[in-house]
C-alpha positions as CSV (number, residue, x, y, z in Angstrom):
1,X,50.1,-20.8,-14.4
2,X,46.8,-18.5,-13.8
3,X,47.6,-16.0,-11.0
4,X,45.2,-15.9,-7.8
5,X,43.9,-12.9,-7.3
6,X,44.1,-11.5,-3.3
7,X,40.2,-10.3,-2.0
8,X,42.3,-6.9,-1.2
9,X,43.8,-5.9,-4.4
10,X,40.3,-3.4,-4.9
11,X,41.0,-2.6,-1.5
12,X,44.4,-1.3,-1.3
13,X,43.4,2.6,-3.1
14,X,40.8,2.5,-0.2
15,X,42.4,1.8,2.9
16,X,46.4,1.5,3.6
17,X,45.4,-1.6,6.1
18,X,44.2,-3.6,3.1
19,X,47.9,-3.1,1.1
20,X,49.8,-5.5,4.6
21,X,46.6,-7.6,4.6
22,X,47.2,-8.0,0.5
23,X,50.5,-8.6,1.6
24,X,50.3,-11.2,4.4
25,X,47.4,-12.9,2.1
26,X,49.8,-13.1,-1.0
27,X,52.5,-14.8,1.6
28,X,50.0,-17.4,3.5
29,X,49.1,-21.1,2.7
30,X,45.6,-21.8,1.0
31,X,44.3,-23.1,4.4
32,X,45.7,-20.0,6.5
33,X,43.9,-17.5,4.2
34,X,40.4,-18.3,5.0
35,X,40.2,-16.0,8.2
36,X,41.8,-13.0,5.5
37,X,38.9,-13.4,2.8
38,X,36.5,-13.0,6.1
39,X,38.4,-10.2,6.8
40,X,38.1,-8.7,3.2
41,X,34.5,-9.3,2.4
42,X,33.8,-6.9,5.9
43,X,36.4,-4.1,4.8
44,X,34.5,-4.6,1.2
45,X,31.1,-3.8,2.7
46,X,31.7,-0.8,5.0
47,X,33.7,0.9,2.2
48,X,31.7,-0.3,-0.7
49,X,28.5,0.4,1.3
50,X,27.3,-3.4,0.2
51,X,24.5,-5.0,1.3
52,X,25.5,-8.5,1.4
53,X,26.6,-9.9,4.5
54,X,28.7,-13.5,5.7
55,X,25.6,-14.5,7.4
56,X,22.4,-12.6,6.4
57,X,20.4,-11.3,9.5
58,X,17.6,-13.1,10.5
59,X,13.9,-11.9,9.8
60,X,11.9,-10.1,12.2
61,X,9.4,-13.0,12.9
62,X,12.4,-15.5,12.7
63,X,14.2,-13.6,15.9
64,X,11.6,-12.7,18.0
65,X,10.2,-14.3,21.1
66,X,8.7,-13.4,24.3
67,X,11.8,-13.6,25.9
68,X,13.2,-10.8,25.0
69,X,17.1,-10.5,25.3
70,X,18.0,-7.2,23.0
71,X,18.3,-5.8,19.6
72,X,19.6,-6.9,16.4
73,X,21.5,-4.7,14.9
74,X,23.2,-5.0,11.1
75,X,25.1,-2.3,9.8
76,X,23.5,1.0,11.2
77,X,19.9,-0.1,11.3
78,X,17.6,-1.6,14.0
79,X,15.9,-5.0,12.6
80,X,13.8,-5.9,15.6
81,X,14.5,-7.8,18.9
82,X,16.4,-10.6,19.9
83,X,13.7,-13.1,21.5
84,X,13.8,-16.7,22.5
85,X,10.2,-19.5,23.2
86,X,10.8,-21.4,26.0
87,X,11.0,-24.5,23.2
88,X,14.7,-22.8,22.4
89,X,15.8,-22.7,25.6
90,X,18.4,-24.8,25.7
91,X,19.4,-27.1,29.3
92,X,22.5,-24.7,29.9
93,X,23.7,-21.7,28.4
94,X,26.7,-19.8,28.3
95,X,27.9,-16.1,28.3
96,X,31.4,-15.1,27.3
97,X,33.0,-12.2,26.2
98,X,35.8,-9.7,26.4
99,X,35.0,-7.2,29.7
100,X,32.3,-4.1,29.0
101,X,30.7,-6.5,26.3
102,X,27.3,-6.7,27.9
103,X,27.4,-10.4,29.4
104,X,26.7,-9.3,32.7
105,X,23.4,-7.2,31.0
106,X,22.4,-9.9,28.5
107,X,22.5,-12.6,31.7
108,X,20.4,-10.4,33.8
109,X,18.2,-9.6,31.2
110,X,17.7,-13.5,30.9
111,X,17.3,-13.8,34.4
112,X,14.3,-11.7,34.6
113,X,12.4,-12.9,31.4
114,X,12.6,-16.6,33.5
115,X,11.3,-15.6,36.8
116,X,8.3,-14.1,34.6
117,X,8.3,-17.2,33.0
118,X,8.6,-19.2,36.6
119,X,11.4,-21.2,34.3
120,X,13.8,-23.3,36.9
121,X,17.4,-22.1,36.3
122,X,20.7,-22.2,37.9
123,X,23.5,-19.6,39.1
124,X,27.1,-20.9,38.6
125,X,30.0,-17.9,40.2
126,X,33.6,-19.1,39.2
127,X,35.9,-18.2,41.6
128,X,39.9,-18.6,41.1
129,X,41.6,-20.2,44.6
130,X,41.2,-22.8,47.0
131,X,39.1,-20.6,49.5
132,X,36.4,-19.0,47.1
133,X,34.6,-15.8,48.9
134,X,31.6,-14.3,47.6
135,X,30.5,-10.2,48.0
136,X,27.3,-8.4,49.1
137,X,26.8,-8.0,45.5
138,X,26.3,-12.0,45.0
139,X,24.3,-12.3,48.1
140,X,22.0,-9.6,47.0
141,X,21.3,-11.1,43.7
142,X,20.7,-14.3,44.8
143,X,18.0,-12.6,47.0
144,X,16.6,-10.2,44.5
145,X,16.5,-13.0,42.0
146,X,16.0,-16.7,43.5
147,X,17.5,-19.1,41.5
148,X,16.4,-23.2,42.4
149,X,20.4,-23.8,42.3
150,X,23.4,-21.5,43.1
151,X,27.1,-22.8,42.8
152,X,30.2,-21.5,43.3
153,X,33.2,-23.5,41.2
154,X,36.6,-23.0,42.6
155,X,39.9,-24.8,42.3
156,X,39.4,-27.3,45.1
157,X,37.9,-31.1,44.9
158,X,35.2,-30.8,47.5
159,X,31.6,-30.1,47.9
160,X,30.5,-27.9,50.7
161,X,27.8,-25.6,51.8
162,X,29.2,-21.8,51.4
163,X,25.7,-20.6,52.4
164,X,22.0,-20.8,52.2
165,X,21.3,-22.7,48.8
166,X,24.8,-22.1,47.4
167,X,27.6,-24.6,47.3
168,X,30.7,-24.7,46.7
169,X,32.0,-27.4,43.8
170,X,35.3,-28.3,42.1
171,X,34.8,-28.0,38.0
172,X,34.5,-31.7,37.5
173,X,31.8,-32.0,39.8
174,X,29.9,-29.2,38.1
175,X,30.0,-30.9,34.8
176,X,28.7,-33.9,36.2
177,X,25.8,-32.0,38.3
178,X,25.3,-30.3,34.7
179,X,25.3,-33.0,32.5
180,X,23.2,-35.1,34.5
């Protein structure tokens, strides 16, 4: 029977992490050690100083646009900007991340680039609760930046006026307003 060999036995002199992640990978099932061999292809290039990447970044001319969202960044060096057309822009978009991850920046960002566009768009504020309440800090954006649309989703079924332009809407109601 020919032995598998784990993606972290080069590793293991290198970094003690990669002698438990040798380790668990020995231990796992065929399909569980696809996230591992991710994992040991990125420890391979930072300590091997590699060149080769999972996904290969994307060429200046291929990323930029005039809707200019950031910069790409691979490894330590500055490729260019992130930019979208307004052919790529897609009906709805969403933002997620873990908090300090630059949503909030990246979304306002967008914002801007489509009111110099004059692209329609929509705000959506989740609120948890049956009684959602918005701060000064919503109000002043929605003045500052003018969306067509402005919804808050809460917890509750019904559809209500909270204030000038912004309703309020349960979450299967916004997926129908969304979709449609």
């Amino acid at each position: 029977m020919r032995r598998i060999e784990s993606p972290f036995a080069d590793l293991v002199a290198v970094d003690k992490r990669a002698r438990r992640l040798d380790l668990v990978w020995r231990q796992a099932r065929p399909e569980e050690r696809v996230e591992l061999d991710i994992v040991a292809e990125v420890m391979r290039s930072r300590f091997t100083h590699s060149r080769s990447a999972l996904l290969s970044p994307p060429t200046r001319d291929e990323a930029d646009g005039p809707l200019r969202l950031g910069r790409i960044h691979h490894g330590r060096q500055e490729l260019g900007y992130l930019g979208l057309h307004k052919h790529e822009l897609m009906q709805d978009a969403l933002f997620t991340g873990r908090s300090g991850s630059g949503k909030s920046t990246a979304c306002l960002n967008l914002m801007i680039k489509l009111i110099d566009q004059d692209v329609p768009w929509t705000v959506i504020e989740i609120k948890q609760g049956l009684s959602p309440k918005l701060g000064r800090g919503f109000y002043s954006a929605l003045e500052d930046l003018e969306p067509d649309r402005a919804f808050v989703v809460y917890a509750g079924r019904e559809r209500y006026p909270l204030a000038d332009s912004v309703e309020a809407i349960g979450l299967a109601e916004i997926c129908s307003e969304l979709t449609s």
